[in-house]
C-alpha positions as CSV (number, residue, x, y, z in Angstrom):
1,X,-30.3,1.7,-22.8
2,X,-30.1,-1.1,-20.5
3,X,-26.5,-2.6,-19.5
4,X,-25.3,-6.1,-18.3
5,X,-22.4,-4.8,-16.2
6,X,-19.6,-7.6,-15.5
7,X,-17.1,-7.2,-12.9
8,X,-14.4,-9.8,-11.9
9,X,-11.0,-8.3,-12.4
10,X,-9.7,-9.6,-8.5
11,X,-11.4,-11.3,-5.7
12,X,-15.3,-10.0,-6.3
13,X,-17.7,-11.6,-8.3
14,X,-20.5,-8.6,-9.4
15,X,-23.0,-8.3,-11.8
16,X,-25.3,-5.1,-12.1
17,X,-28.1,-3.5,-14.2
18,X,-28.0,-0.4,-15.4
19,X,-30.6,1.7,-17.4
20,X,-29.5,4.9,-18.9
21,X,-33.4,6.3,-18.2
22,X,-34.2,5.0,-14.8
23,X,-30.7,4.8,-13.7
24,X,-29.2,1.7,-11.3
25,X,-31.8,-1.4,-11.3
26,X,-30.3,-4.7,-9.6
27,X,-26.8,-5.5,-8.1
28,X,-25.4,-8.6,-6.9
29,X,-22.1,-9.3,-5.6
30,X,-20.2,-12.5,-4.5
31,X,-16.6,-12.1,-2.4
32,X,-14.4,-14.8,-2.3
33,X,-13.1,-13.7,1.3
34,X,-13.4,-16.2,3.1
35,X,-11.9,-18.9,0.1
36,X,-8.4,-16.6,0.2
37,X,-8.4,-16.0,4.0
38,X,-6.9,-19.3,4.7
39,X,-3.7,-18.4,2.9
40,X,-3.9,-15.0,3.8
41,X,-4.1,-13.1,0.5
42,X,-5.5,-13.6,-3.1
43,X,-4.9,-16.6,-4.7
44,X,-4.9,-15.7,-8.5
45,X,-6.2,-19.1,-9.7
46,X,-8.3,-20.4,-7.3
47,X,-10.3,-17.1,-7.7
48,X,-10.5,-17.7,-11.3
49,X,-11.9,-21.0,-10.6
50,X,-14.5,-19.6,-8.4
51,X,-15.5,-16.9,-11.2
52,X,-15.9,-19.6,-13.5
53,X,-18.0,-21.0,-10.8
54,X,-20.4,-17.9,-10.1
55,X,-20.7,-16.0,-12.6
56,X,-23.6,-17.3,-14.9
57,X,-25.7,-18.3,-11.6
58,X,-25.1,-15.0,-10.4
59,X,-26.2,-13.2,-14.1
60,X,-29.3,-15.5,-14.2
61,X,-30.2,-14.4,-10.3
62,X,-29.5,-10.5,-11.4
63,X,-31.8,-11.0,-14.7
64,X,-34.8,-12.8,-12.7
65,X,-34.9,-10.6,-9.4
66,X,-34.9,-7.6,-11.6
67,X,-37.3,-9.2,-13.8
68,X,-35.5,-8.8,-16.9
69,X,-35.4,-10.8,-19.9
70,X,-32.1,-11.6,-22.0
71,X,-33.7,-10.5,-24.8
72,X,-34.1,-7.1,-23.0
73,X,-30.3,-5.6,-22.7
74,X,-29.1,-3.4,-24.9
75,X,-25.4,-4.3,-24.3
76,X,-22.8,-5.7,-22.2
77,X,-20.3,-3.7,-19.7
78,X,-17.3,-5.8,-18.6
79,X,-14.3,-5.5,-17.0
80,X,-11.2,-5.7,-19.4
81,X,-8.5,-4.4,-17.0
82,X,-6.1,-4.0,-15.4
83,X,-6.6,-7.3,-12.9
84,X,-5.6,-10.7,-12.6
85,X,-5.7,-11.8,-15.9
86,X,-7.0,-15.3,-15.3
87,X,-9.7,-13.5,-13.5
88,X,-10.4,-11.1,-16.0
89,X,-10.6,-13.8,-18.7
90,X,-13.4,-15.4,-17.0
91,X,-15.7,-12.4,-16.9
92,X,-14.6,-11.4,-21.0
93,X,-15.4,-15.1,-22.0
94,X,-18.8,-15.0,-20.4
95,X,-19.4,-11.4,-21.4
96,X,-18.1,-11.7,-25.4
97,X,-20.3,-14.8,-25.3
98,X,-23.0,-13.5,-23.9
99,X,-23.3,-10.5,-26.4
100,X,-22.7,-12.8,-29.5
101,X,-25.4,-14.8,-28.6
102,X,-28.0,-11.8,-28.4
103,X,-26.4,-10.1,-30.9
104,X,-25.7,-7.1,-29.1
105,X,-22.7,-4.7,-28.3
106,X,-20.2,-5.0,-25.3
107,X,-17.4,-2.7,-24.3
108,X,-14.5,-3.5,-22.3
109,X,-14.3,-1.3,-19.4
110,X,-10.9,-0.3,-17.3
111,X,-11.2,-1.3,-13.5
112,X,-10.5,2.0,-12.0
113,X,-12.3,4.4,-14.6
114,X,-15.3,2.5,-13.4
115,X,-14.0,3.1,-9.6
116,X,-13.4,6.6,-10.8
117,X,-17.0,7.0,-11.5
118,X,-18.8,5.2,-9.4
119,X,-19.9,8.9,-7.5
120,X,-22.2,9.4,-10.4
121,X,-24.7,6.6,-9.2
122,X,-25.6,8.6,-6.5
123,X,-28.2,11.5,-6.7
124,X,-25.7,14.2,-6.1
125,X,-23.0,14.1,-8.7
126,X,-19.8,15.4,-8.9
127,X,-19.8,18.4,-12.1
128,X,-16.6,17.9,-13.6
129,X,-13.4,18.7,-13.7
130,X,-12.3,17.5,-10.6
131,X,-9.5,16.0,-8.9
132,X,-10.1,12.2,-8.2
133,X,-8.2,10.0,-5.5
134,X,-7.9,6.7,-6.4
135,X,-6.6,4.7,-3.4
136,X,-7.2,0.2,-3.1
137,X,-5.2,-2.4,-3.2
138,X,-3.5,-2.6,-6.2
139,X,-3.5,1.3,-7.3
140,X,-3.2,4.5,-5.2
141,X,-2.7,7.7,-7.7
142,X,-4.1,11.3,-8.0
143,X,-5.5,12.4,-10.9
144,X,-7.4,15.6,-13.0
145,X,-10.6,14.7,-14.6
146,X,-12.1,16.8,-17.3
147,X,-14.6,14.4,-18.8
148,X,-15.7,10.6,-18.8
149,X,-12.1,9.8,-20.8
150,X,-10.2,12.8,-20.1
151,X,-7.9,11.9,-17.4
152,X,-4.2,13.3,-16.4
153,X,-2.2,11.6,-13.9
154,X,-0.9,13.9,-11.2
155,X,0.7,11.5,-8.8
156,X,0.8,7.6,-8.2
157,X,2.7,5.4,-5.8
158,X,6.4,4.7,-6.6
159,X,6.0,1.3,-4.8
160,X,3.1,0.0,-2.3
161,X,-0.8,1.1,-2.9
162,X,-2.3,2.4,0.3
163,X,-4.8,-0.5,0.2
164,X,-1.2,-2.9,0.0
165,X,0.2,-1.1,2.6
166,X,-2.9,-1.4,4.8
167,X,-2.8,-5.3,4.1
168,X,0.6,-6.1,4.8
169,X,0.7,-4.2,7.8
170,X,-2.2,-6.4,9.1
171,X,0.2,-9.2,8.1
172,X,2.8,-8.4,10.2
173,X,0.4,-8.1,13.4
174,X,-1.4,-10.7,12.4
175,X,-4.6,-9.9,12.5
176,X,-5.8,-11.4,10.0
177,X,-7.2,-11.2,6.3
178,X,-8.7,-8.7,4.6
179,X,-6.4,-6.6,6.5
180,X,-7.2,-3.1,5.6
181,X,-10.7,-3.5,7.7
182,X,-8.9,-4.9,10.7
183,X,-6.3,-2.3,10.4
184,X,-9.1,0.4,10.8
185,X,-11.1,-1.1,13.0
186,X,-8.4,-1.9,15.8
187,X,-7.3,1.7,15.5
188,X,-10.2,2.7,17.0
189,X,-9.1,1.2,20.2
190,X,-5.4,2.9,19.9
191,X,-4.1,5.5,21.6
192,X,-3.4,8.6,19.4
193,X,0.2,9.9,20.2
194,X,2.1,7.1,21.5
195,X,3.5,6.2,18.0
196,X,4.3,8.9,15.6
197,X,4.8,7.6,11.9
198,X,6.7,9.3,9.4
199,X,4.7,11.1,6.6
200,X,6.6,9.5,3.3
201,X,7.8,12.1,0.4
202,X,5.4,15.4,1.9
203,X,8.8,17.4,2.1
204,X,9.6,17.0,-1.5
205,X,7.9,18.8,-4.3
206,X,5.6,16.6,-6.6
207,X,2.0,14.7,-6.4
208,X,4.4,10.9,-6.8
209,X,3.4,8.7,-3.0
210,X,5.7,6.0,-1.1
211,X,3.8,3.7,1.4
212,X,6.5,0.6,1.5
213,X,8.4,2.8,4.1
214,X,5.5,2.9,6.3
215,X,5.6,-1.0,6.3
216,X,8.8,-1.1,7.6
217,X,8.4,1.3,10.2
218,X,5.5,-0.7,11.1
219,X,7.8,-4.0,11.0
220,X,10.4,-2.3,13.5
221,X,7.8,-0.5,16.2
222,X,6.5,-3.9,17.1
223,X,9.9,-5.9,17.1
224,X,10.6,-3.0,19.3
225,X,7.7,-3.3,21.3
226,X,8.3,-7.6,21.6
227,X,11.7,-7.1,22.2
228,X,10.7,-4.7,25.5
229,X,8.1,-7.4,26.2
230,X,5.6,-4.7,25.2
231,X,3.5,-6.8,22.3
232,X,-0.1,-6.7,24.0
233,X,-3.6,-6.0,22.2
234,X,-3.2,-1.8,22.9
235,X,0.1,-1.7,21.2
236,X,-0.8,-3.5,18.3
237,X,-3.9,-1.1,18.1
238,X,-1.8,2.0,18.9
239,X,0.1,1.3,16.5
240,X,-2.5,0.5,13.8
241,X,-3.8,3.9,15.4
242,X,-0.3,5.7,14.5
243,X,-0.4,3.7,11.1
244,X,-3.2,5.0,9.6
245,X,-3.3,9.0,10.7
246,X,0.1,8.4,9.1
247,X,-1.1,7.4,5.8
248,X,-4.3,9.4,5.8
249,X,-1.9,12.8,6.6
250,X,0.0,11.9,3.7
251,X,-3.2,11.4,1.2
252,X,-4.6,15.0,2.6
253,X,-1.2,16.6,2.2
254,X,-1.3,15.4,-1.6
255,X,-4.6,16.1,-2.3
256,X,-4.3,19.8,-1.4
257,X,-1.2,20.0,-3.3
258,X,-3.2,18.8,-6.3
259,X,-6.2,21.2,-5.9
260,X,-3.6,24.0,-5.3
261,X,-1.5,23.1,-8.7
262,X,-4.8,22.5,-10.6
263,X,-7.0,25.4,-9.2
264,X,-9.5,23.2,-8.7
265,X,-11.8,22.8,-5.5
266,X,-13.5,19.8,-5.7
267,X,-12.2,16.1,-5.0
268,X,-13.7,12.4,-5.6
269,X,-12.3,9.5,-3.8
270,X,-13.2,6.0,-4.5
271,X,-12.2,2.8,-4.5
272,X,-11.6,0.1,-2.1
273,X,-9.4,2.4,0.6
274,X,-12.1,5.5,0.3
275,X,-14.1,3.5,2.9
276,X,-11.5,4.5,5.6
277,X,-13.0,6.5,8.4
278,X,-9.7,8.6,9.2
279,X,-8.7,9.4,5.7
280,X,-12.4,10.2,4.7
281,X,-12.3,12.6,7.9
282,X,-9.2,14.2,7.4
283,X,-10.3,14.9,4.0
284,X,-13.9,16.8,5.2
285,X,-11.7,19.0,7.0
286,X,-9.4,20.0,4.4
287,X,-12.4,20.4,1.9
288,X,-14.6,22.5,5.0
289,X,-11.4,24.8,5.5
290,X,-11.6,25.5,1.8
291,X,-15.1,25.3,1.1
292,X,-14.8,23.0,-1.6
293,X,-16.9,19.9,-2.6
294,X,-16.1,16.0,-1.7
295,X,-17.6,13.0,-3.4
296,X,-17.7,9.2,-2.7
297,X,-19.7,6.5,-3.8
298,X,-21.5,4.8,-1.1
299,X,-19.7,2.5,1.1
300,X,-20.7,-0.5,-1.0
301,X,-19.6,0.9,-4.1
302,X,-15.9,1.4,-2.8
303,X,-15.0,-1.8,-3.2
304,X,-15.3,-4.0,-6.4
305,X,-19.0,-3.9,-7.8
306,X,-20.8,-4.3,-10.8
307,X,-22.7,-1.2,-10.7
308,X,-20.1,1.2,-11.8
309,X,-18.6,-1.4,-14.2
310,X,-22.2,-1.1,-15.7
311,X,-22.5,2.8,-15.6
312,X,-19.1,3.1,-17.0
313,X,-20.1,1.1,-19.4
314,X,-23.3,2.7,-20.2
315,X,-21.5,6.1,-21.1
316,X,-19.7,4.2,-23.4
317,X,-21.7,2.1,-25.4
318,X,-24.0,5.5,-25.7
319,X,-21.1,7.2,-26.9
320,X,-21.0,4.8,-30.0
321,X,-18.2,3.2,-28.5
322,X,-17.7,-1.1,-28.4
323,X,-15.0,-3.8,-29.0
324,X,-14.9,-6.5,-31.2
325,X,-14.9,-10.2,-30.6
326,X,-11.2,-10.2,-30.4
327,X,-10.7,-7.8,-27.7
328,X,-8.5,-9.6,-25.0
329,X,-8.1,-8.5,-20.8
330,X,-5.5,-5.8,-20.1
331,X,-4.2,-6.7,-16.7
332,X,-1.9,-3.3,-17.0
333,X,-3.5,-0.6,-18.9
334,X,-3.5,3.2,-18.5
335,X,-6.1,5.1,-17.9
336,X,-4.7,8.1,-19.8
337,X,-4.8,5.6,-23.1
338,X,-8.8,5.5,-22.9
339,X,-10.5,6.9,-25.5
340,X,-12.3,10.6,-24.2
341,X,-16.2,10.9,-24.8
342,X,-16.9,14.2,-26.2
């Protein structure tokens, strides 16, 4: 079977092609970075004016570099939700349009189940069940998987995503936007040990995270550090340094409290904030000292992509499984409400 696959739930434009025999064919993606840098964050409708813009240029380039006729597909993978509903729109218009025209099925697909499986385009796949950590800008929970469908949630944030908290910390030292990279990256010049950040809701029992704490320590170390005439290039990166050890501790710390409660031994993490050096290295070492098993998708697949709205897809539409013409974007949608595939 050979999939369109349709992402634009946020600030990415992606289109993919996926066969179900020969596995990932074409990818394409378009980021609107540097159209929402100027204001420092997303702006819902200019991005989904810009997916209006892109999207069938970008689904004729996919078709033609991969040499692929319309006429070919088997069916259409889209992203339904959860997102910015204008955005979202935009990619089901095109995609529901798309399918009617050929005359072929489509299938809504939630944003992070296709995050959650993005792993699986890579030759060494994660067997299930699993534990999965799903960490980006909008969503940072922990959750058992048993099956494509079959997901408990274990833990989520009570307030900021880690992705969020990565962004607005950026904000407040003004480095710039995306922030989560710039976060990361000037922690590599910081001193480890100057600051030490508090690791949020480890001493109570429970899987449940709290980043908007971290923010506000953030906010008060470098009024501090202005107010002592102290606010140079080191200790905004010591303090990014301090920053994210904090927040990675506090993923690790969770994660093992999940594999402990589950009796499980092997953990995926995707999405945007998987990318992370520190928090992909702290959790190595907790999976080395327990000899268990850790997945991600490649480094382009963390963030927003076609491909694993197209393999998510994929399993779905094999499954039997596709929506009607008036099936309309979720911007909040569970992923425990999805339907399992036996």
């Amino acid at each position: 079977m050979l999939v369109l696959g349709i992402e634009s739930s946020c600030d990415e434009t992606g289109i993919a092609l996926y066969d179900t025999d020969k596995g990932l064919i074409a990818d394409t993606l378009y980021t609107q970075v540097e159209l929402h840098a100027q204001y420092g964050g997303v702006v819902p409708e200019l991005a989904s004016r810009d997916h209006i813009r892109k999207l069938t240029p970008l689904i004729m380039q996919t078709l033609e570099e991969a040499n692929v006729q319309r006429n070919e597909l088997d069916g259409i993978a889209y992203t339904a939700g959860p997102g910015l509903i204008g955005a979202l729109l935009t990619g089901t218009s095109v995609a529901r349009s798309l399918a009617y025209a050929l005359d072929i099925p489509a299938v809504g697909v939630h944003h992070m189940e296709g995050h959650l499986l993005a792993p699986m385009l890579e030759a060494e796949q994660p067997e299930f069940p699993f534990i999965c950590l799903l960490i980006s800008g909008g969503h940072s929970m922990i959750i058992r998987v048993d099956g494509i469908g079959q997901y408990k949630l274990l833990g989520e944030t009570l307030d900021d995503a880690a992705g969020e908290a990565f962004d607005k910390t950026a904000k407040l030292l003004e480095l710039g936007y995306p922030g989560g990279p710039k976060v990361s990256n000037l922690a590599l010049k910081g001193t480890e040990g100057r600051y030490k950040f508090p690791r949020p809701m480890v001493d109570r029992p429970g899987l449940d995270m709290s980043f908007s704490g971290l923010k506000t320590y953030t906010r008060n170390t470098w009024l501090k550090a202005v107010s002592e005439d102290d606010a140079t290039d080191q200790t905004k990166a010591d303090i990014c340094r301090a920053f994210e050890i904090a927040v990675a501790d506090t993923l690790t710390i969770k994660c093992k409290r999940a594999l402990e409660q589950e009796g499980l031994n092997r953990i995926v993490v995707a999405g945007g904030v998987s990318a992370n050096r520190e928090i992909r290295a702290k959790l190595d070492a907790l999976m080395k000292k327990r000899r268990g098993e850790t997945f991600y998708p490649r480094l382009e697949f963390c963030t927003d992509n076609g491909a694993m709205i197209a393999y998510a897809g994929a399993q779905r539409l094999l499954a039997g499984q596709c929506n009607d013409l008036n099936f309309a974007a979720t911007p909040r949608w569970s992923l425990e409400d999805l339907i399992p595939i036996k």
